[in-house]
C-alpha positions in Angstrom: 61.0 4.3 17.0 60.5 5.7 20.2 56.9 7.8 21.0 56.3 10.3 23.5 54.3 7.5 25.4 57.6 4.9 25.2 59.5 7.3 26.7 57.5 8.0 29.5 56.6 4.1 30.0 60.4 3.7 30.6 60.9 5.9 32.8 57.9 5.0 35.0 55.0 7.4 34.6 52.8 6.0 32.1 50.3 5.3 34.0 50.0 9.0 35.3 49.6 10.3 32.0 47.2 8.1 30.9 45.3 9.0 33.5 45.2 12.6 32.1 44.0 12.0 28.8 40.5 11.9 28.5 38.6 10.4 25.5 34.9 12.6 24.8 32.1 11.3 22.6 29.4 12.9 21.0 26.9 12.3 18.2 25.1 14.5 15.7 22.2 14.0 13.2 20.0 11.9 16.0 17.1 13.9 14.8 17.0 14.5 11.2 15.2 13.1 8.9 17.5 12.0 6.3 21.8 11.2 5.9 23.9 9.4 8.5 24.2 9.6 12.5 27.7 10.6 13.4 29.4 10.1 16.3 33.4 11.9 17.4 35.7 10.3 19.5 38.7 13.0 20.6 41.7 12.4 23.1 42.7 15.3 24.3 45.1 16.1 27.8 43.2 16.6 30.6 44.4 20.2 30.5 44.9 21.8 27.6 47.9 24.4 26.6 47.6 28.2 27.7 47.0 29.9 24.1 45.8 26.8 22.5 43.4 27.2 19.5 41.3 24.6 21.3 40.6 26.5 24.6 37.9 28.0 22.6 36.4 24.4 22.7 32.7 24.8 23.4 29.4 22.9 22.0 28.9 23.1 18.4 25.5 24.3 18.7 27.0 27.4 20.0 29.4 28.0 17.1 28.5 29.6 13.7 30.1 27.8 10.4 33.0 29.3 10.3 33.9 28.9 13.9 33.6 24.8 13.5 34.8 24.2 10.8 38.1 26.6 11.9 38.1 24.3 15.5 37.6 21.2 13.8 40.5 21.6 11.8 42.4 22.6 14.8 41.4 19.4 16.5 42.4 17.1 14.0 45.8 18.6 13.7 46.0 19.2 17.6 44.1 16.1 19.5 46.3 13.5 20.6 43.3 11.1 18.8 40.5 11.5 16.5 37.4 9.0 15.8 34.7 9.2 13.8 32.1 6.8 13.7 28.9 6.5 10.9 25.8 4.9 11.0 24.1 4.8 7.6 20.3 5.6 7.3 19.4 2.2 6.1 21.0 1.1 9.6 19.6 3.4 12.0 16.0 2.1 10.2 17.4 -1.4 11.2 19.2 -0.6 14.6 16.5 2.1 15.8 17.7 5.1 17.5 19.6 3.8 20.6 21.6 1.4 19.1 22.1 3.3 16.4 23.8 5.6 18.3 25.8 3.3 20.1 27.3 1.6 17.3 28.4 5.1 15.7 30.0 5.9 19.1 31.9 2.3 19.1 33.2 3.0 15.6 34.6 6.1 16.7 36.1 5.2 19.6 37.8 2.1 17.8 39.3 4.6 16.3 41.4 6.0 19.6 44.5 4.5 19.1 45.8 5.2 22.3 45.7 4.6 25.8 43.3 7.0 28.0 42.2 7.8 31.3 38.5 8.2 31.1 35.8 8.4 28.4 33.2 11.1 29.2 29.9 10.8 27.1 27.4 13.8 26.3 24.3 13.2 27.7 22.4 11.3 30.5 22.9 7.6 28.6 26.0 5.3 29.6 26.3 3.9 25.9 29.7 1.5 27.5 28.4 0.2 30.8 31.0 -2.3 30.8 33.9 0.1 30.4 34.8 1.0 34.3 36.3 4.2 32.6 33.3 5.5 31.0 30.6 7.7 32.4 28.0 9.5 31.0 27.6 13.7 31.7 25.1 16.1 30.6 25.8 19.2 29.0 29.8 17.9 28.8 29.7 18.7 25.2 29.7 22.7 26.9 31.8 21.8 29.7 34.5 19.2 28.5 36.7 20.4 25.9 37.2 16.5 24.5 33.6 16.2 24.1 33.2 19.6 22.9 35.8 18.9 20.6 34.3 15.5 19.8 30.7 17.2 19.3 32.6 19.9 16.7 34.4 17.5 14.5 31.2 15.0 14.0 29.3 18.0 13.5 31.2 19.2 10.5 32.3 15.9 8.8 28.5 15.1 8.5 27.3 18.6 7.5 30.5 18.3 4.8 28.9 15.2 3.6 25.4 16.4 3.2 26.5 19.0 1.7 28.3 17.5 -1.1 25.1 15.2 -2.0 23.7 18.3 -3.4 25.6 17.5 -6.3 23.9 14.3 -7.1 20.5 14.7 -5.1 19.3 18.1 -6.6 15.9 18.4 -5.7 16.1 17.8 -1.8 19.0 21.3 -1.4 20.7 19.1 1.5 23.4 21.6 1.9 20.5 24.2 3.0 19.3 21.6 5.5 21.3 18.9 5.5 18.6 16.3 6.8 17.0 18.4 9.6 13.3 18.5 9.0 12.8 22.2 8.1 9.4 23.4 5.9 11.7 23.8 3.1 12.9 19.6 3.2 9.0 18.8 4.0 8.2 21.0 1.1 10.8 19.3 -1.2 9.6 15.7 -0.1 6.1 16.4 -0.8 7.2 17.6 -4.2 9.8 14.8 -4.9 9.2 11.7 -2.4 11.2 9.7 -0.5 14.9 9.0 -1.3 17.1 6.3 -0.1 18.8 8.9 2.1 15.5 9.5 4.1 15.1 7.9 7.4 11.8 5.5 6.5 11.3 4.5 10.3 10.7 8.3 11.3 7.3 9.2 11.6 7.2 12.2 9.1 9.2 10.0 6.6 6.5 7.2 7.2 3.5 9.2 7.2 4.8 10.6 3.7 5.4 6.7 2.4 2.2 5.6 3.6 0.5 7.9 1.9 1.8 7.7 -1.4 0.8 3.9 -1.3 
């Protein structure tokens, strides 16, 4: 069958349009204290549509609930490509942090299953130095709609998954939290301990382990 991307190869302006799309990573969770590190990958047109749903893109931080989880469903029906990448606790406490969160960001962007232009990365860290097409740019996930768009859908796909462990880790309320260290998830750790969840190479997580030994 013939895509949208074959019929512009053949008629000999592929390499134009690749050059439009642009690829944007970002990674959420880097901080909390239990669940996963998750990383989006999101092709988008260097320009998007006049009325698009997605020229609200912005970063997630800025958003309330409703407004991600409305944009994220946008992007996955809109984006030209969708990643997400996961990096388990147990890993991260393997990895540590950096690599950690350049393994969830090469998961996700295995994931792009089409040609791009460039890869723009939140941030001030280069996590592909040997991709000539990657480049690292703080504050893109505010001011690039793939990475803000990248940012959103990580966001929610890991706050949906802590969320849903409330039904089978009760005491720790992740949905109320979902792994950021609040009082309330230092208050239910002092009360319950540590669970496999919890990141044991963070120092509150430690401190807590060492001393119930």
């Amino acid at each position: 069958m013939c895509t949208v991307f074959d019929y512009f190869t053949h008629h000999g302006v592929w390499l134009t349009i690749v050059r439009m799309i642009t690829v944007g990573i970002d990674e959420v969770g880097r901080g909390c204290w239990a669940g996963p590190l998750v990383a989006g990958a999101v092709a988008l047109p260097e320009k998007l549509v006049e009325g698009s749903v997605l020229a609200g893109l912005r970063d997630s931080k800025k958003l309330s609930k409703k407004q991600r989880e409305k944009l994220a469903e946008a992007v996955h029906a809109e984006a030209l490509a969708v990643g997400i990448g996961w990096v388990t606790a147990a890993e991260l406490d393997t990895l540590g942090i950096t690599t950690a969160v350049k393994r969830a960001m090469e998961r996700a962007l295995e994931q792009i299953d089409i040609e791009f232009g460039q890869v723009i990365i939140d941030g001030n860290i280069n996590y592909f130095p040997d991709e000539p097409r990657a480049q690292a740019v703080i504050k893109a996930d505010d001011s690039v709609p793939a990475v803000s768009a990248a940012s959103i859908v990580a966001k929610v796909a890991r706050d949906t998954y802590m969320t849903a462990l409330d039904g089978r880790y009760t005491r720790y309320e992740f949905g109320k939290h979902v792994g950021y260290g609040t009082a309330l998830h230092m208050e239910l750790l002092k009360q319950h301990g540590v669970s496999d969840l919890h990141r044991r190479s963070f120092k509150p997580i430690k401190r807590l382990l060492e001393a119930a030994a």
